[in-house]
N, C-alpha and C positions, 0 to 999 in steps of 0.2 A: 742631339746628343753630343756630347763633348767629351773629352780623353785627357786626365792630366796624370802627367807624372812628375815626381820630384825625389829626391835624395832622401834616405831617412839618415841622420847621423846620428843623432840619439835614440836607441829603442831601448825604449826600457817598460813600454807598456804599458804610456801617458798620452800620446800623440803619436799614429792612431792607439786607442783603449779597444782592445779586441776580446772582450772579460765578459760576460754574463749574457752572450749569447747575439750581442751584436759589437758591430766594430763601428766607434765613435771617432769624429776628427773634432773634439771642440776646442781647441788652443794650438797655438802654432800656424803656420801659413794661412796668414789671414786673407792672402787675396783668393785663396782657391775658397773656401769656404765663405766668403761675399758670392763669387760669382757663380758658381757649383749648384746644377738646380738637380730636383732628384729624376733619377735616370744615367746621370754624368757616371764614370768611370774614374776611379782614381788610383793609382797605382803608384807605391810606395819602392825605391831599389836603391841597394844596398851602398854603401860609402864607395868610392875610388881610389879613397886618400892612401897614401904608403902604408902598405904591412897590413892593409884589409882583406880579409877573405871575401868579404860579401860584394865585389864588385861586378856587376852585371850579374846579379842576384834579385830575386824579386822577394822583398818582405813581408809584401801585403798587397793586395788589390781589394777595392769595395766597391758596388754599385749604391749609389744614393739613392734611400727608398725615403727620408723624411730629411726636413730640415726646419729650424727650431729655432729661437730667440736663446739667449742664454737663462732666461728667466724662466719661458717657458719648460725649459730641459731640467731646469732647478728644480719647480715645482712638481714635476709629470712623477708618479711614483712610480711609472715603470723602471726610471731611469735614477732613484735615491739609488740602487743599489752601486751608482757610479760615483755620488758624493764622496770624497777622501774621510777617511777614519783614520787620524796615528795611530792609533791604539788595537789596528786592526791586522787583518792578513797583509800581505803585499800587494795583493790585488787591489785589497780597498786601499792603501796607502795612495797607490798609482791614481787611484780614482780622477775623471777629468772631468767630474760636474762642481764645481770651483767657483760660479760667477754668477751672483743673484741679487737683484735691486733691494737697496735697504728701505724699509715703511718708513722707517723716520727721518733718510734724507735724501731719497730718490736716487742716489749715486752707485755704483754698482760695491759689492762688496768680493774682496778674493780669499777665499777660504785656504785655512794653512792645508796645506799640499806641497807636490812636485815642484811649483814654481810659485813658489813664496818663499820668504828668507827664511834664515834658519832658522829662527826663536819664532817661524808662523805668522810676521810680519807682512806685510804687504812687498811685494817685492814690484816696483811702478815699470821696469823695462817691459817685464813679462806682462803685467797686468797693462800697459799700454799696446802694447801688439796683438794681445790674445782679443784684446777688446775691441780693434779696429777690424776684427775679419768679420763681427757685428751676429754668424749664426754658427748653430753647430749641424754637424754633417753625421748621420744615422745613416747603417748600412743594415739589413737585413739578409742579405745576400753577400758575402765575402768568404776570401780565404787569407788568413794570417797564417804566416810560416815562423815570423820572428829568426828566431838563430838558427831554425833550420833553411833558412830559404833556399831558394830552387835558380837552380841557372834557366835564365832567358835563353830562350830560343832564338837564331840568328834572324829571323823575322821580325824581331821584336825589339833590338838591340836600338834602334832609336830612339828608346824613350830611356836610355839610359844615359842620351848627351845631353844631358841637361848643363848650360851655359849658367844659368842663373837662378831664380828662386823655383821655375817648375817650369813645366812642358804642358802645352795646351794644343789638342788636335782635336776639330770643328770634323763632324760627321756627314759635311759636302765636300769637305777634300778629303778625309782620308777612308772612308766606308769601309774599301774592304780589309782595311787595318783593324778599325775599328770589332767586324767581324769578326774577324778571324779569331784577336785577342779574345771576346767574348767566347767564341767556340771554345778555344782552349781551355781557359778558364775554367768552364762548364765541364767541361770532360776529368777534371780533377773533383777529390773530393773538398768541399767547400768547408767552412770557421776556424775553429781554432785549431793550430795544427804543430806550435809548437811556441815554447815562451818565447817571450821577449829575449834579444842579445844577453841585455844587460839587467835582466831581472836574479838572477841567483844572486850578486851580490848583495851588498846592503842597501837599504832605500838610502838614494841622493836625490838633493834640489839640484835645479839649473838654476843658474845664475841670471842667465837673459843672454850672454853673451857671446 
């Protein structure tokens, strides 16, 4: 079992998609979700940057119960309800099922969403990184707090130093870390538990940058 944690800077309820009753990671940090097998623990906390509130804040936390091809997650009907809609709620706007092989040129295709240009062009920063983390990460078990999230506990505050793209802790060195956070966890009530930061405003693309 393995423990990562990383910064969320963007929540708006794309990366993780915590909507219809599981919380997905399929875009963005492509190396956790390469290496992220299910069982892993992954834990989402709040920005540091000047004038944030959410610093040493927890967003989200998921245990990985499947993991998935992009294609396969395309096709699976459990999970159209995560396909992006313009035309629809917010939720489906945010939608992060986005990336599915074309039949007539093998190549993957990126659906207008979150992270495509504006006029729903291909936007190649985004669709180059989301592509290289290769699966999507499915939680069946989580708690998403979004803009309400929860102050860490001083036991815990390590995985909020994160130096660079994320925090990774192997379940031979840190057990009863590992533990503990699981207990906690558990002792709270679990899904969806509050929007995204940055969902009341208007749907926005990211740029890639």
């Amino acid at each position: 079992m393995k423990l990562y944690s990383y910064i969320v800077t963007r929540d708006f309820g794309f990366a993780p998609n915590p909507f219809y009753g599981c919380c997905t990671l399929a875009t963005c940090k492509p190396v956790i979700r390469r290496c992220a097998d299910i069982g892993d623990i992954i834990v989402g906390i709040g920005s540091a940057a000047k004038g944030s509130s959410y610093n040493n804040r927890l967003i989200f936390a998921m245990i990985v119960s499947d993991k998935m091809t992009f294609d396969e997650y395309w096709h699976n009907k459990k999970y159209m309800c995560k396909r992006p809609y313009m035309y629809g709620s917010k939720k489906r706007m945010y939608g992060d099922n986005i990336y599915h092989i074309s039949e007539k040129t093998g190549i993957y295709i990126q659906e207008d969403s979150h992270h495509s240009l504006e006029n729903g062009d291909i936007n190649i920063l985004n669709y180059s990184r989301d592509l290289s983390g290769e699966y999507v990460l499915i939680a069946n078990e989580f708690w998403y707090w979004g803009g309400k999230a929860i102050e860490l506990p001083n036991q815990f505050l390590c995985l909020a130093d994160v130096r660079r793209s994320h925090i990774v802790k192997r379940e031979s060195d840190n057990h009863e870390l590992i533990l503990s956070l699981l207990s906690w966890l558990r002792s709270m009530e679990p899904g969806y538990l509050g929007a995204p930061q940055k969902f009341l405003g208007e749907f926005r693309r990211y740029n890639g940058k």
